[in-house]
Backbone as ProteinMPNN parsed JSONL, in Angstrom:
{"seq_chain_A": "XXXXXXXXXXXXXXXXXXXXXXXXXXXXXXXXXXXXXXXXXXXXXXXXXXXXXXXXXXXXXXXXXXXXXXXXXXXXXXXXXXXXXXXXXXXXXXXXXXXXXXXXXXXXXXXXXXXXXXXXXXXXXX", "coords_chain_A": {"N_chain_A": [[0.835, -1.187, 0.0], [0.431, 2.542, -0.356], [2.326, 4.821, 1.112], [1.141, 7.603, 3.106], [1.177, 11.432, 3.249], [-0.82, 13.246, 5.262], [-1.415, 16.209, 5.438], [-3.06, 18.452, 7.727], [-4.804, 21.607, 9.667], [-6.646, 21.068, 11.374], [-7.023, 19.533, 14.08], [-9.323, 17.278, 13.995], [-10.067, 16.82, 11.569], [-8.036, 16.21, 10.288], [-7.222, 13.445, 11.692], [-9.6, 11.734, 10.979], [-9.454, 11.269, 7.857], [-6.87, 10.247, 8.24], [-7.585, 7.99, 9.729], [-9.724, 6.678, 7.672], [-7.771, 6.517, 5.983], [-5.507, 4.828, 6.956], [-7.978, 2.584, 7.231], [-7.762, 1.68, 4.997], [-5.729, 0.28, 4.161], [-3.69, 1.25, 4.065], [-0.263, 3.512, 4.669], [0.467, 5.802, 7.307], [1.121, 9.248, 7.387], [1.172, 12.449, 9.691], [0.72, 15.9, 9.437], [0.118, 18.771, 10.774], [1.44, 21.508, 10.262], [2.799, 23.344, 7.839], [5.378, 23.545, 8.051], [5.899, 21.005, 9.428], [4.702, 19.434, 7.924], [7.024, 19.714, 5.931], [8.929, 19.115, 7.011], [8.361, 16.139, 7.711], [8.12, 15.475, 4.847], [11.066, 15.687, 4.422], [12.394, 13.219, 5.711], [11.526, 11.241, 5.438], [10.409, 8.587, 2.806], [7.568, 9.774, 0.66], [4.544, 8.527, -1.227], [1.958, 10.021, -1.511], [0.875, 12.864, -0.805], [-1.533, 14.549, 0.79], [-3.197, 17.915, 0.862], [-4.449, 20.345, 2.918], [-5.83, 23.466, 1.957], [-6.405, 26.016, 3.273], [-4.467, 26.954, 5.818], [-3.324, 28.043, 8.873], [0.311, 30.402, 9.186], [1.91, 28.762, 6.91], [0.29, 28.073, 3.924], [-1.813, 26.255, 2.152], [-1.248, 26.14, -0.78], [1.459, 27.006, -0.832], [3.087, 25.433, 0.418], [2.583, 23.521, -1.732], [3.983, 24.423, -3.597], [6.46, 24.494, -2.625], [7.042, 21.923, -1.74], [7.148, 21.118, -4.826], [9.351, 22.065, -6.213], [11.62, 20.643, -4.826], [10.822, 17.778, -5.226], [9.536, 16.478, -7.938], [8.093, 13.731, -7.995], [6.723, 13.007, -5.963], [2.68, 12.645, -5.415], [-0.123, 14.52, -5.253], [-2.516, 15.874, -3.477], [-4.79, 17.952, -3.156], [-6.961, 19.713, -0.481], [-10.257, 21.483, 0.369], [-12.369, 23.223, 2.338], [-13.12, 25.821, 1.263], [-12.786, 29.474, 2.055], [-12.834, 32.749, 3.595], [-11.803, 34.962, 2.581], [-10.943, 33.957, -0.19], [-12.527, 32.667, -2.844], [-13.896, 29.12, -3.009], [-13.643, 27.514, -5.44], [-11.098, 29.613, -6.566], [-8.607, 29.118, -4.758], [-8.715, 26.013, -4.956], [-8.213, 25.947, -7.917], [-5.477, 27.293, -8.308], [-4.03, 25.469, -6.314], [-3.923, 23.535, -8.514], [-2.542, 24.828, -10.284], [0.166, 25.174, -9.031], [1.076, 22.809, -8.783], [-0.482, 20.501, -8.146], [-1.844, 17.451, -8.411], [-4.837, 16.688, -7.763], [-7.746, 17.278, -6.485], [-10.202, 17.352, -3.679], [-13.25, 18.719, -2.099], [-13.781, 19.633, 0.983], [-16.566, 19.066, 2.752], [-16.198, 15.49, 2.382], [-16.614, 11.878, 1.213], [-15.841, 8.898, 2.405], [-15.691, 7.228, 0.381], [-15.507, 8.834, -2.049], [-12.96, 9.917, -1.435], [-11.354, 7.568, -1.725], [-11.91, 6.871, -4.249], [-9.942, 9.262, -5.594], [-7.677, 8.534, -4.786], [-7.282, 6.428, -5.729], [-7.371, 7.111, -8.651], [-5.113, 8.243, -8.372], [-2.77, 6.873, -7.541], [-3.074, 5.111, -9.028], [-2.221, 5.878, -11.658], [0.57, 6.571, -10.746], [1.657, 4.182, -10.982], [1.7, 3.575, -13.819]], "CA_chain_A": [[0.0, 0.0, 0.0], [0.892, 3.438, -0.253], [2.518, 5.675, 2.197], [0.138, 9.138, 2.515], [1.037, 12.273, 4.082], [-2.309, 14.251, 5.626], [-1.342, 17.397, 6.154], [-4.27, 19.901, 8.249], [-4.435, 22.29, 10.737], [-7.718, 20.65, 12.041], [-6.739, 17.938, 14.372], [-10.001, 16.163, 13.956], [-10.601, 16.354, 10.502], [-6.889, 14.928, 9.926], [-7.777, 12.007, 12.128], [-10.851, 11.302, 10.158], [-9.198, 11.103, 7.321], [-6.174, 9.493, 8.698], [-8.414, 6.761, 10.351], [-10.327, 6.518, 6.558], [-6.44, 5.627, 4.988], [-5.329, 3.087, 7.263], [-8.686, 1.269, 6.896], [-7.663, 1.306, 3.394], [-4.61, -0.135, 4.102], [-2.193, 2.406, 3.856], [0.805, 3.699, 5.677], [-0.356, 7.004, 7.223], [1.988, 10.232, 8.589], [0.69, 13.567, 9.801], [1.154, 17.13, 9.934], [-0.575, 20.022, 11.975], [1.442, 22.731, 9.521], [3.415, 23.671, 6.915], [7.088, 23.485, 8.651], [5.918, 19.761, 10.295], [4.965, 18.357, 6.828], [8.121, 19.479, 4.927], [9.962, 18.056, 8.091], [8.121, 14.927, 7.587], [8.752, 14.639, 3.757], [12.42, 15.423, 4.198], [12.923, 12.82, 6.47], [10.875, 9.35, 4.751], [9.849, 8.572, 1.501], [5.785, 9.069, 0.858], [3.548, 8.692, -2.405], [1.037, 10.791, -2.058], [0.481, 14.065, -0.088], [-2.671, 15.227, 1.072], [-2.894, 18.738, 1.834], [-5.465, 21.452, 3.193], [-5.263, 24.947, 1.463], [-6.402, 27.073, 3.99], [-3.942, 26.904, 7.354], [-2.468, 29.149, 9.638], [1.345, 30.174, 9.106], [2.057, 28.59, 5.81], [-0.771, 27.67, 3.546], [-1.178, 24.938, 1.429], [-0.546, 26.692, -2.098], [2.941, 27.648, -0.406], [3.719, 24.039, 0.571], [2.254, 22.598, -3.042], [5.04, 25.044, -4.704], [7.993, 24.093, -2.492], [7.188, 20.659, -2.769], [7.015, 20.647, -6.037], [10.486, 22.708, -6.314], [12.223, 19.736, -4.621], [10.319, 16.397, -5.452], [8.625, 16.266, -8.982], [7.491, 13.184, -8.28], [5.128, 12.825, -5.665], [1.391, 12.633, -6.241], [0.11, 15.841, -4.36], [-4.494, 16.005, -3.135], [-5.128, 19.175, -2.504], [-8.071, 19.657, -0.376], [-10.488, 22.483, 1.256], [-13.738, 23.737, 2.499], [-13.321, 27.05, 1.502], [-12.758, 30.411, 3.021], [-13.942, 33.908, 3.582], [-11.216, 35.986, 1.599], [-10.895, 33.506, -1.678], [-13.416, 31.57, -2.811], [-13.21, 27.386, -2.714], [-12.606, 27.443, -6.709], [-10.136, 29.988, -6.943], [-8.032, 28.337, -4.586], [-8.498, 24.62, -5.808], [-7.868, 26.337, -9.183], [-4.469, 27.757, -8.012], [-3.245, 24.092, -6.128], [-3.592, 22.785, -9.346], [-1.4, 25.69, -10.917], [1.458, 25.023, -8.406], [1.551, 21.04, -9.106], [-1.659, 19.651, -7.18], [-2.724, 16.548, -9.193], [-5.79, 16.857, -8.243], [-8.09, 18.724, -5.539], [-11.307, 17.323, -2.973], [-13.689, 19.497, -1.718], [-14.642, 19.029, 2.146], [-16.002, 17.652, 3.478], [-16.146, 14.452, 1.101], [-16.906, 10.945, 1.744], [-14.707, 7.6, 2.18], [-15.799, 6.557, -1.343], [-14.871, 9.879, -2.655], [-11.638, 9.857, -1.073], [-10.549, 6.34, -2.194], [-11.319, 7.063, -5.699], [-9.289, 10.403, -5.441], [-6.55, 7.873, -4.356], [-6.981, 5.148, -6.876], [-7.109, 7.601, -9.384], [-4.14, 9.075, -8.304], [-2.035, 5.983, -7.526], [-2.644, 3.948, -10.46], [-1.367, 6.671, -12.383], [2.099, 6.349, -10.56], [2.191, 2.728, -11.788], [2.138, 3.407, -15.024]], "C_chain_A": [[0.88, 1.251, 0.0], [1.784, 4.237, 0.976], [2.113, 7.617, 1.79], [0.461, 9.742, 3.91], [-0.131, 13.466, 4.424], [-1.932, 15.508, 6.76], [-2.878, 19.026, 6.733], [-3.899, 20.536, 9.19], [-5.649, 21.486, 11.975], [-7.238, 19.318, 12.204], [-7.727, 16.467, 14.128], [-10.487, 15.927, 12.754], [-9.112, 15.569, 9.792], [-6.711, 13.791, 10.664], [-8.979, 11.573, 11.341], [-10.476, 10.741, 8.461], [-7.516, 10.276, 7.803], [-6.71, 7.657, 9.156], [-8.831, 6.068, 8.715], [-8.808, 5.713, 5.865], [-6.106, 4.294, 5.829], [-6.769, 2.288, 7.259], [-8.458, 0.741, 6.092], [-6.38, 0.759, 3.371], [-3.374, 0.323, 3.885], [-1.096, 3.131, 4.417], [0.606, 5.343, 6.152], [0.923, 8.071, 8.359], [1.064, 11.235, 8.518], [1.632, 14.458, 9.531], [0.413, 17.715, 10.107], [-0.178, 21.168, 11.001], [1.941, 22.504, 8.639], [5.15, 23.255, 7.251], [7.014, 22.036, 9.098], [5.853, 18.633, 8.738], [6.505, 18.882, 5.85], [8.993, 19.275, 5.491], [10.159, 16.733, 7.167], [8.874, 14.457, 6.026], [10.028, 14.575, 3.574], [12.935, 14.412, 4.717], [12.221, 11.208, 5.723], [10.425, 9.899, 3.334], [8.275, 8.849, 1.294], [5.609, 9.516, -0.677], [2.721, 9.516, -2.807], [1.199, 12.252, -0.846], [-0.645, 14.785, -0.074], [-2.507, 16.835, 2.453], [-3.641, 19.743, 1.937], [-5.084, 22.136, 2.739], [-5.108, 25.803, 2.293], [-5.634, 26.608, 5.685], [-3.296, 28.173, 7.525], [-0.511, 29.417, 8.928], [2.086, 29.84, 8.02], [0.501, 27.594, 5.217], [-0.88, 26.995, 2.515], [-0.63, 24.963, 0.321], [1.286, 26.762, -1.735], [3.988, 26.35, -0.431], [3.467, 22.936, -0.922], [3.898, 23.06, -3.762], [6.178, 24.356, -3.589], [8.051, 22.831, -1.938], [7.761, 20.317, -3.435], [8.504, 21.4, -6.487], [11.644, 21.47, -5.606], [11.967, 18.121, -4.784], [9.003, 16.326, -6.676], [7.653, 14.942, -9.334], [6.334, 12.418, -7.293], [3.904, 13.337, -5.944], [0.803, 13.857, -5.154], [-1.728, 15.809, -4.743], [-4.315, 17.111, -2.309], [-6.674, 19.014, -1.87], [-8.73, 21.09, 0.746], [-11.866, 22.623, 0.97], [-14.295, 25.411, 2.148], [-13.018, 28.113, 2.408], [-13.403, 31.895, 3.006], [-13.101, 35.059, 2.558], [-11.19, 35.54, -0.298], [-11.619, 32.251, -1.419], [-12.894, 30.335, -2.887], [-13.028, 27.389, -4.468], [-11.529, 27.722, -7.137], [-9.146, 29.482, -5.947], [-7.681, 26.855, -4.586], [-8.076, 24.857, -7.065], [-6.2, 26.435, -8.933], [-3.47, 26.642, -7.594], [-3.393, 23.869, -7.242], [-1.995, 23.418, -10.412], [-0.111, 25.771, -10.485], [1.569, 23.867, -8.3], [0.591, 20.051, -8.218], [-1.921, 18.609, -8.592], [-3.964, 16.049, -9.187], [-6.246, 16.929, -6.692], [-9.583, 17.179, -5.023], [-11.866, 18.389, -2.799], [-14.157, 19.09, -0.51], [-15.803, 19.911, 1.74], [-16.416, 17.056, 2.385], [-16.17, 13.134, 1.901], [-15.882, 9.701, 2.121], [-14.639, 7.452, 0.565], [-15.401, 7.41, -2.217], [-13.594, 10.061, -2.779], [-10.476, 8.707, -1.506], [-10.439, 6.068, -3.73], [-10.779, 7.673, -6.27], [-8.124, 9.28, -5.619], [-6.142, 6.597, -5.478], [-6.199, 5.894, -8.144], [-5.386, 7.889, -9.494], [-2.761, 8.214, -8.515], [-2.278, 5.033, -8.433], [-2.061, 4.891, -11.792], [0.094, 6.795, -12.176], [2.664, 5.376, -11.258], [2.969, 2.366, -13.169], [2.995, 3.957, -15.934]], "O_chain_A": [[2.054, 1.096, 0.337], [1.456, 3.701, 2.035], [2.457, 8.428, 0.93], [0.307, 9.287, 5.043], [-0.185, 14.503, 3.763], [-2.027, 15.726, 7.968], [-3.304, 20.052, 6.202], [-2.814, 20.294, 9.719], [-5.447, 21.409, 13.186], [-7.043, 18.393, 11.415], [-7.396, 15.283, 14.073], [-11.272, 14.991, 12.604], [-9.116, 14.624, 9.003], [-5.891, 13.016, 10.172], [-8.828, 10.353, 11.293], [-11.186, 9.889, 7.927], [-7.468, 9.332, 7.014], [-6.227, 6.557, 8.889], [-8.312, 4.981, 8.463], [-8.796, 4.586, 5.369], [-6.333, 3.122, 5.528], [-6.567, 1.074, 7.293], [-8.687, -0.463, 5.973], [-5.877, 0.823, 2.249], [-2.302, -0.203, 3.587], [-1.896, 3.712, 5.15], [0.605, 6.147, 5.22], [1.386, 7.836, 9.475], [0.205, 11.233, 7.636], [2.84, 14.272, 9.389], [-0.552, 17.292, 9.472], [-1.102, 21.928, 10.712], [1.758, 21.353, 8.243], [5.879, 22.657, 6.46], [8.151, 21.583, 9.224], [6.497, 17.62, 8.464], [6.881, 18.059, 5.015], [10.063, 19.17, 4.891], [11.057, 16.304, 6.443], [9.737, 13.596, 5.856], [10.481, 13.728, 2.805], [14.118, 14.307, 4.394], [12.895, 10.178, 5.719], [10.19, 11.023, 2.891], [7.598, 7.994, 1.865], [6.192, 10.431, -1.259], [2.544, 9.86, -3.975], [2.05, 12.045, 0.019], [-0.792, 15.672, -0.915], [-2.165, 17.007, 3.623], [-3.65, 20.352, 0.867], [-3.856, 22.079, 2.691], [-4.062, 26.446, 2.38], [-6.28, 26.014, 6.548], [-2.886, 29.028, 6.741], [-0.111, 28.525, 8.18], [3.091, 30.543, 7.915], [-0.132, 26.746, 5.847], [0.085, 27.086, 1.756], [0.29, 24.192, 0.047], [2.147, 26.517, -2.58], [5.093, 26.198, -0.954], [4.032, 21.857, -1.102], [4.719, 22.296, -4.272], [6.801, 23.454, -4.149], [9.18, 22.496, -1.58], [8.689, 19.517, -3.317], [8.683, 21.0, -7.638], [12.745, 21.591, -6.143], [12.846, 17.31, -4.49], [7.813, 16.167, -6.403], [6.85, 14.824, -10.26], [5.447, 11.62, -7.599], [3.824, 14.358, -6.627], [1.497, 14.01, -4.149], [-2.192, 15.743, -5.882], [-3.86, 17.222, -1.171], [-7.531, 18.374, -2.48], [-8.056, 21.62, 1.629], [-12.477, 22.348, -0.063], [-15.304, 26.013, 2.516], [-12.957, 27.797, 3.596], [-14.451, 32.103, 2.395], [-13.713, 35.885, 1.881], [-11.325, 36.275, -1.276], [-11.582, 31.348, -0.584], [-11.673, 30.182, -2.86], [-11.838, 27.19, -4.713], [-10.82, 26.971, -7.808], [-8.252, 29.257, -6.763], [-6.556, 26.462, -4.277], [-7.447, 23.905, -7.527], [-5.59, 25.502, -9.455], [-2.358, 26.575, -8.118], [-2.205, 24.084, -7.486], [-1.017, 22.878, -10.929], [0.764, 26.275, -11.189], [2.435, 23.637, -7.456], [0.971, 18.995, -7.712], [-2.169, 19.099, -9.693], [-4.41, 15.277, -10.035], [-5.453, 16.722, -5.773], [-9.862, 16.264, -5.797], [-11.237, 19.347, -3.247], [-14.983, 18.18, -0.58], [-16.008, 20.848, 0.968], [-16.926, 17.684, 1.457], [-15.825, 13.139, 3.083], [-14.75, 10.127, 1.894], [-13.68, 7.564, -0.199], [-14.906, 6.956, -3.248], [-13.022, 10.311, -3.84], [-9.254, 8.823, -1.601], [-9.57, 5.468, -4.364], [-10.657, 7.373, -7.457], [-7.66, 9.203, -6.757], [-5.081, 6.091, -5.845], [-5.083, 5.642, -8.596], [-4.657, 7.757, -10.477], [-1.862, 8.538, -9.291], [-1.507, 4.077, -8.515], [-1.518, 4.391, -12.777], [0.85, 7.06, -13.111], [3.694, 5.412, -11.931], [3.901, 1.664, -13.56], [3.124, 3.447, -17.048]]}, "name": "protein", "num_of_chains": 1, "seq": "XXXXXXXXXXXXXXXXXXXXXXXXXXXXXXXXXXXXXXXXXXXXXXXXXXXXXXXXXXXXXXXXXXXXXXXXXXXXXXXXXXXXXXXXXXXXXXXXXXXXXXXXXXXXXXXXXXXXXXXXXXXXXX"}
């Protein structure tokens, strides 16, 4: 199975979705910010990266681009509920413009989420 990093600021919606991957069998790290996940990816290998737009401190557009400035080849799920300064398109629009392969919208379901993931990871394969 994969190894997926779920980066939020919301502790209980990155357990929820944390909980949702390992059912699915998958190898699961966190992060809380911006500085904790580009710890994490410097330090292990992971496949995919799941990552909220809107956080405190650094925000997820910020972390898609310098990412994507050191590792062209992980698979990168942007995801968000929206906010009050930019709407939920124009920032799902924008992760995609800094190397998101492809975007959720919370909240979203298991079944939503696992075909996000199929999608995403059978495209590595090939």
């Amino acid at each position: 199975m994969a190894r997926i990093l779920v980066t939020d600021d919301d502790r209980y919606f990155r357990a929820l979705v944390k909980a949702m991957l390992l059912e699915a069998g998958h190898h699961v790290g966190e992060a809380q910010d911006g500085q904790q996940c580009l710890a994490a990816l410097a330090d292990l290998p992971f496949d995919l990266l799941i990552v909220d737009i809107l956080m405190p401190k650094m925000d997820g557009i910020e972390i898609i681009r310098q990412v994507r400035t050191r590792n062209k080849q992980i698979k990168i799920l942007a995801m968000s509920g929206g906010g009050t300064h930019v709407p939920l398109e124009t920032s799902l629009r924008m992760a995609g413009q800094f190397g998101a392969n492809a975007y959720l919208t919370k909240p979203f379901s298991g079944p939503q989420l696992y075909a996000k993931l199929s999608e995403l990871l059978v495209s590595e394969t090939m």
